[in-house]
C-alpha positions as a printed NumPy array, in Angstrom:
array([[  0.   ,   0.   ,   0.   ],
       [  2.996,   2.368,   0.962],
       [  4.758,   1.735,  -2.224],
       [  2.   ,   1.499,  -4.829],
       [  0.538,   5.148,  -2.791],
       [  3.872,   7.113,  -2.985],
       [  4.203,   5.995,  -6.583],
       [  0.769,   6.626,  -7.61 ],
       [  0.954,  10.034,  -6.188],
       [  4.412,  10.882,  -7.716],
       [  3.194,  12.05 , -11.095],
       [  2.079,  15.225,  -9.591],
       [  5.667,  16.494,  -8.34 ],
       [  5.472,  18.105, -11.526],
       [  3.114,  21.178, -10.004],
       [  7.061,  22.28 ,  -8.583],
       [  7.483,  22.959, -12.362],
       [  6.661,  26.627, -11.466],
       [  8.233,  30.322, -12.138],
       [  7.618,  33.692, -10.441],
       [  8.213,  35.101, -13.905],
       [  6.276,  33.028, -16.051],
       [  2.771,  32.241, -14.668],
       [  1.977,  29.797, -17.229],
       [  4.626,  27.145, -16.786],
       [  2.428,  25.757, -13.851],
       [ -0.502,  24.908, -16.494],
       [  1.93 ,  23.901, -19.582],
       [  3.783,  20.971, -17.013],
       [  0.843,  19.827, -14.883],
       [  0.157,  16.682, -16.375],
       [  2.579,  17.192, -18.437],
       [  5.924,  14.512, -19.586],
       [  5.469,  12.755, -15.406],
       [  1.849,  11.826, -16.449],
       [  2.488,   9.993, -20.127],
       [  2.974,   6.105, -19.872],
       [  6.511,   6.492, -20.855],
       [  7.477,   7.543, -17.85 ],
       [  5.531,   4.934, -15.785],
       [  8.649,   3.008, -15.784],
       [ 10.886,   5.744, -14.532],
       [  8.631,   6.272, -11.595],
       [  8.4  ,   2.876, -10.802],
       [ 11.898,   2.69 , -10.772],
       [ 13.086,   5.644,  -8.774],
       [  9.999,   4.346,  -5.903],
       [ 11.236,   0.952,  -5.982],
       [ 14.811,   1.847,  -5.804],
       [ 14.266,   4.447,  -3.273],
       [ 12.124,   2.   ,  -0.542],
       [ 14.528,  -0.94 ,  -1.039],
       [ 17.374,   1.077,   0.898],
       [ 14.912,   2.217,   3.263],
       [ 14.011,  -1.983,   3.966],
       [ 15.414,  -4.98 ,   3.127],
       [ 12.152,  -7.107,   3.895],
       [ 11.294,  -6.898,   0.033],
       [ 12.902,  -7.751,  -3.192],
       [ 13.276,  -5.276,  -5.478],
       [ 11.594,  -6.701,  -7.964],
       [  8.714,  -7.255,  -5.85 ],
       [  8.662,  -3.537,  -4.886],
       [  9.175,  -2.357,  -8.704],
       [  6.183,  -4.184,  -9.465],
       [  3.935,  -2.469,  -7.047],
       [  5.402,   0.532,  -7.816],
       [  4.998,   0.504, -11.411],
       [  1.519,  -0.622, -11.193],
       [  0.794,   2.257,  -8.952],
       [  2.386,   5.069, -11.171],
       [  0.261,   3.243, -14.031],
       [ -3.163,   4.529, -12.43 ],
       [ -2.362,   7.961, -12.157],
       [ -2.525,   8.998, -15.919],
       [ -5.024,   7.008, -16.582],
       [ -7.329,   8.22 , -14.28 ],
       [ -5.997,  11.765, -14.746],
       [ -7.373,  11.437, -18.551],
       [-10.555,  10.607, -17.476],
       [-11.419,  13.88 , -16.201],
       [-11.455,  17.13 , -19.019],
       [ -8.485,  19.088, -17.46 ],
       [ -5.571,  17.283, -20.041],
       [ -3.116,  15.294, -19.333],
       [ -0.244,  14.277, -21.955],
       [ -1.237,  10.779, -21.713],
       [  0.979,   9.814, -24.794],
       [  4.06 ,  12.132, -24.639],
       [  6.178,  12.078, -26.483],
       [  5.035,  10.621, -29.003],
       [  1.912,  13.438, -29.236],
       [  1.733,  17.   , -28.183],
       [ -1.883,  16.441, -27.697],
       [ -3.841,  16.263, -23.987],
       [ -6.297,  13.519, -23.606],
       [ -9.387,  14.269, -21.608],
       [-12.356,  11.582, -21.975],
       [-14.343,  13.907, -19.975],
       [-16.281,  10.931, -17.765],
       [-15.496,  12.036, -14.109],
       [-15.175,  15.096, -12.626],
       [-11.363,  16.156, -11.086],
       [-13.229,  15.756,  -7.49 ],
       [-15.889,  13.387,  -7.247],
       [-16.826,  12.52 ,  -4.201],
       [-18.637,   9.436,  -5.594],
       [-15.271,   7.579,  -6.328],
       [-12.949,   8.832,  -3.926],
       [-14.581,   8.356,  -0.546],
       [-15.676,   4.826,  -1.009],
       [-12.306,   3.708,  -2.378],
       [-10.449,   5.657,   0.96 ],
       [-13.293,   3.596,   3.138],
       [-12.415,   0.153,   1.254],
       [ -8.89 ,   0.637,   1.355],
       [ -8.802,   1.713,   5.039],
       [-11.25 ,  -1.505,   5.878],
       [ -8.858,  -3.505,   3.62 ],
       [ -5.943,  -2.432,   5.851],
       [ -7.194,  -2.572,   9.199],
       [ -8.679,  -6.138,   8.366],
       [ -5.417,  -7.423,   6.466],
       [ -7.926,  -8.584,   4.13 ],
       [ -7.056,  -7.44 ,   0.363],
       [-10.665,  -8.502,  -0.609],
       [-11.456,  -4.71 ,   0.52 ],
       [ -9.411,  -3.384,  -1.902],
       [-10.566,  -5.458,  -4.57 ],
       [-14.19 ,  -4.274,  -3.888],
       [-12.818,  -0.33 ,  -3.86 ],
       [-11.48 ,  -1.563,  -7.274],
       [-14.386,  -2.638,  -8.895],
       [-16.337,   0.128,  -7.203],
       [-14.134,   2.632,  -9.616],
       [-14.566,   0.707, -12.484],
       [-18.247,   0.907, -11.937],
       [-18.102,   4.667, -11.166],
       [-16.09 ,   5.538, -13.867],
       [-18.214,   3.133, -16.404],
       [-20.937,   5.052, -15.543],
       [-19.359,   8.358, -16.151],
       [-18.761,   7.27 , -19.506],
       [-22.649,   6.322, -19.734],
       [-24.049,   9.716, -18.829],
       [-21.451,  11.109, -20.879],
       [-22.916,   9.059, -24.097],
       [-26.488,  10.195, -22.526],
       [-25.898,  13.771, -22.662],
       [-23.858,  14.212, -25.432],
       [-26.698,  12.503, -27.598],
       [-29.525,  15.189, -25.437],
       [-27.103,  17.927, -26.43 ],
       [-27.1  ,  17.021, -29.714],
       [-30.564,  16.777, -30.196],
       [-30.684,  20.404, -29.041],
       [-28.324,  21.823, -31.35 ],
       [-30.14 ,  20.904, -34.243],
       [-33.124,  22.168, -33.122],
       [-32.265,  25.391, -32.45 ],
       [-30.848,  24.852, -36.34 ],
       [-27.   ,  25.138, -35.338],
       [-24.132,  22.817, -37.284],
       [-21.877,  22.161, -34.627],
       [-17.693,  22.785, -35.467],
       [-16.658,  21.376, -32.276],
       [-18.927,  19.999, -29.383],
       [-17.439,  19.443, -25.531],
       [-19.286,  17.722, -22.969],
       [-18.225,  17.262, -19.652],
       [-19.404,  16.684, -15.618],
       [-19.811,  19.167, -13.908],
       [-18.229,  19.647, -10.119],
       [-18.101,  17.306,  -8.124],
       [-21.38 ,  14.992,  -9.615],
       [-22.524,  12.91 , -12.659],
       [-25.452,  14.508, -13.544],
       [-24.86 ,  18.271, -14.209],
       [-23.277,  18.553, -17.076],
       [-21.442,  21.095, -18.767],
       [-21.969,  21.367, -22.563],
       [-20.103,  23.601, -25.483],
       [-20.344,  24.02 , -28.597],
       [-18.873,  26.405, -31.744],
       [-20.677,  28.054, -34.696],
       [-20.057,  30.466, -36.629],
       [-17.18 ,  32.004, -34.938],
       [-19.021,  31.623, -31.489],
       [-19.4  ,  29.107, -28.385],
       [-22.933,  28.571, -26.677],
       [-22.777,  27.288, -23.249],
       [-25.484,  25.709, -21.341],
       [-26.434,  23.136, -18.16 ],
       [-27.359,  19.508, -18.87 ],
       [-29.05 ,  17.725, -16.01 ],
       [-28.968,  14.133, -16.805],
       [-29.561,  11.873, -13.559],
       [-29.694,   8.752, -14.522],
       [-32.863,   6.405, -15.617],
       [-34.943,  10.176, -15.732],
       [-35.835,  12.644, -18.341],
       [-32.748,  14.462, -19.25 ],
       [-33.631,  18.612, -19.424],
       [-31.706,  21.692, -20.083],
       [-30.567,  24.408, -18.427],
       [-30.009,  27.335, -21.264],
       [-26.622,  29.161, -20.752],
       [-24.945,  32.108, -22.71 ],
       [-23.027,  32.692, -26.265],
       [-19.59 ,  34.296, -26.987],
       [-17.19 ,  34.648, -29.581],
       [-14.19 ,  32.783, -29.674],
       [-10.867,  34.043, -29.492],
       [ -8.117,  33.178, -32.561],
       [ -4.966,  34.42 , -30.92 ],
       [ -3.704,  34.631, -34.601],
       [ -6.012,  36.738, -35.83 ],
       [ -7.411,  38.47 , -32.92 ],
       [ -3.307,  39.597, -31.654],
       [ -1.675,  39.537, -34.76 ],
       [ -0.395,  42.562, -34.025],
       [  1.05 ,  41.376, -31.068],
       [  2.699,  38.596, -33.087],
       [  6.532,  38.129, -32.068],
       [  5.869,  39.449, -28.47 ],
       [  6.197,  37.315, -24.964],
       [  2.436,  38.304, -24.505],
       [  1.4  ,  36.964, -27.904],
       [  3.815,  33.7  , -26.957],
       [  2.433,  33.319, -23.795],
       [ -1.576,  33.825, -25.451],
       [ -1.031,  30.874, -27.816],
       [  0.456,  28.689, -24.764],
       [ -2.832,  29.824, -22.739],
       [ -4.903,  28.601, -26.187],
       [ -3.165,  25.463, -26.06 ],
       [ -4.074,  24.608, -22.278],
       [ -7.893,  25.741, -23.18 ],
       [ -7.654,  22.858, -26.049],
       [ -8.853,  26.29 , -28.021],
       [-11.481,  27.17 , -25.784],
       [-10.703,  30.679, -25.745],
       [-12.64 ,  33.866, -24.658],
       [-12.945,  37.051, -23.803],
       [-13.846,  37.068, -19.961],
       [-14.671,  40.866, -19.951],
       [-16.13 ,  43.457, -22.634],
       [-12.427,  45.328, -22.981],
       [-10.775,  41.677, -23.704],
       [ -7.99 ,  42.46 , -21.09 ],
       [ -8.724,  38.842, -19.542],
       [ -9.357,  35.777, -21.403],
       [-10.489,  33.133, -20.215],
       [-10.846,  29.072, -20.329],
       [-14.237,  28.113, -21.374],
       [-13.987,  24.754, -20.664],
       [-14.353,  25.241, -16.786],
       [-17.195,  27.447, -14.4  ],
       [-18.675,  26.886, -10.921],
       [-21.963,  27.189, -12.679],
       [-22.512,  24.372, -15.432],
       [-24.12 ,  27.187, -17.866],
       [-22.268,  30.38 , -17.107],
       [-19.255,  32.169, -18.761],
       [-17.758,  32.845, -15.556],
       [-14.265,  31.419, -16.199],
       [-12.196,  29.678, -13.387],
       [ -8.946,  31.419, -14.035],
       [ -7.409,  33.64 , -16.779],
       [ -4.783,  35.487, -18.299],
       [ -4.724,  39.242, -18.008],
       [ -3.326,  41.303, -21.471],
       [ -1.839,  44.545, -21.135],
       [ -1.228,  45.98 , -24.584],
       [  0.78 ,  48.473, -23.551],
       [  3.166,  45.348, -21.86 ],
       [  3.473,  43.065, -24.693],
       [  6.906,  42.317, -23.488],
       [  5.985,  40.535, -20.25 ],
       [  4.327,  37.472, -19.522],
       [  1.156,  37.801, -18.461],
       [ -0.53 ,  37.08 , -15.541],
       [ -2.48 ,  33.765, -14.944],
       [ -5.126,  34.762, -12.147],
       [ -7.443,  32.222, -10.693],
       [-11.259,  33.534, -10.199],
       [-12.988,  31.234,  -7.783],
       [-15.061,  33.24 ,  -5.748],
       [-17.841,  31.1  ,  -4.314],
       [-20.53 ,  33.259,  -3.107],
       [-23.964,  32.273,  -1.446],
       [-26.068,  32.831,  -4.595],
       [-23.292,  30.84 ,  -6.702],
       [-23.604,  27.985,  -4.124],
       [-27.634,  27.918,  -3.664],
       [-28.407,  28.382,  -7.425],
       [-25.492,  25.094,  -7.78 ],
       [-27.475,  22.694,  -5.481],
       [-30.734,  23.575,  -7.126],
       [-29.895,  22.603, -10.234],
       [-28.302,  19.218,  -9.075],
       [-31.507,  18.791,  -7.864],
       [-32.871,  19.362, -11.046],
       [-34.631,  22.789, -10.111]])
């Protein structure tokens, strides 16, 4: 448990990956090259290596294997949530995100801390085995609302007589049936609330429309500048989710993410000072949870 914890936690040493003059190298290496399955390996080395001077009670072949296997879970189930993890670097530049769990679900994680503690304190691995399939069941039915709400959202669309460029659907906080849905047409993204609970009718919660950001087009005349650098780095992490969070387009933000399912209230941004395009710009998180925010949340999980 020691061994296959510490490695399975490892991956996210990378949020030291940080600068007081860049912002943004936080969000380019979280997830980043310790989260691919190349460097499973590495990790399960360096663990196994690392508690075999600390006891001699295992071999350390014994202890790679645990190790290894525990590294092994932590991109995997980083790629089921929509942040973006770089599942297959090097060997693609692109973040994978099956968007079927939410990054805190309550739902999977207590259940597997109670089985594992039970497992423990019993000396009985049949525990763990039960936290196990527990998971698998969780996360199998993330991917089922997922297919549920995607096909809703779809529906929608072409009613409202929309052709869909790109469509994103993801759980909301914490849950698995408020759902988060985006789509782009015509140079714009529409954002609105799915509630989906399972085995009842699926309804909609209608959101808000914006235009998307090109950084190309948008800043060309930034182009060749550390702000326009650090604006296409910032479109990258968004998976091009880009917007303007306020009228002036100072701050833009990631549309991907919101306390509220159907707003355009982003979760952090970058703030653009023309007259700096030198510097890097700031990366600001907005998460200001008020009581209105927080009673208008739990009504719609309730489906209100």
């Amino acid at each position: 448990m020691v061994v296959g914890g510490i490695a399975g936690a490892l991956p996210d040493v990378d949020i030291l990956i940080r600068s007081s003059e860049d912002p943004l190298l936080l969000t380019e290496y979280h997830r980043h090259f310790t989260h691919s399955l190349l460097f499973v390996p590495v990790i399960g080395i360096l663990v196994a290596g690392a508690c075999r001077l600390l006891t001699k009670s295992y071999s350390f072949l014994r202890l790679l294997r645990w190790a290894t296997l525990g590294a092994l879970t932590h991109g995997f189930i980083d790629a089921c949530t929509s942040y973006g993890t770089h599942l297959l670097w090097p060997f693609s530049a692109g973040r994978t995100s099956w968007h079927i769990i939410s990054v805190i679900d309550p739902l999977f994680t207590l259940p597997l801390l109670v089985s594992l503690w039970i497992a423990y304190g019993r000396k009985n691995h049949g525990w763990a085995q039960i936290g196990l399939l527990w998971c698998a069941l969780v996360l199998l039915l993330g991917w089922w609302q997922r297919e549920r709400a995607t096909d809703f959202y779809r529906t929608e669309i072409a009613r409202r007589g929309h052709e869909a460029v790109r469509l994103n659907v993801k759980p909301g906080f914490a849950n698995l049936w408020l759902w988060r849905g985006i789509y782009e047409t015509d140079g714009h993204f529409y954002v609105d609330a799915i509630w989906n609970f399972p085995f009842m009718q699926t309804r909609l919660y209608p959101g808000e429309r914006v235009r998307r950001i090109v950084p190309e087009q948008d800043f060309a005349h930034l182009a060749g500048s550390t702000a326009y650098q650090d604006l296409l780095r910032f479109n990258f992490f968004t998976d091009g989710y880009l917007y303007s969070a306020d009228p002036p387009g100072t701050e833009l933000g990631d549309l991907r993410f919101s306390l509220l399912p159907h707003s355009l209230e982003p979760l952090w941004v970058v703030r653009l000072d023309p007259a700096k395009p030198d510097q890097h710009l700031p990366y600001i998180t907005t998460r200001e949870v008020t009581r209105e925010k927080r009673q208008r949340f739990f009504a719609m999980l309730r489906g209100l």
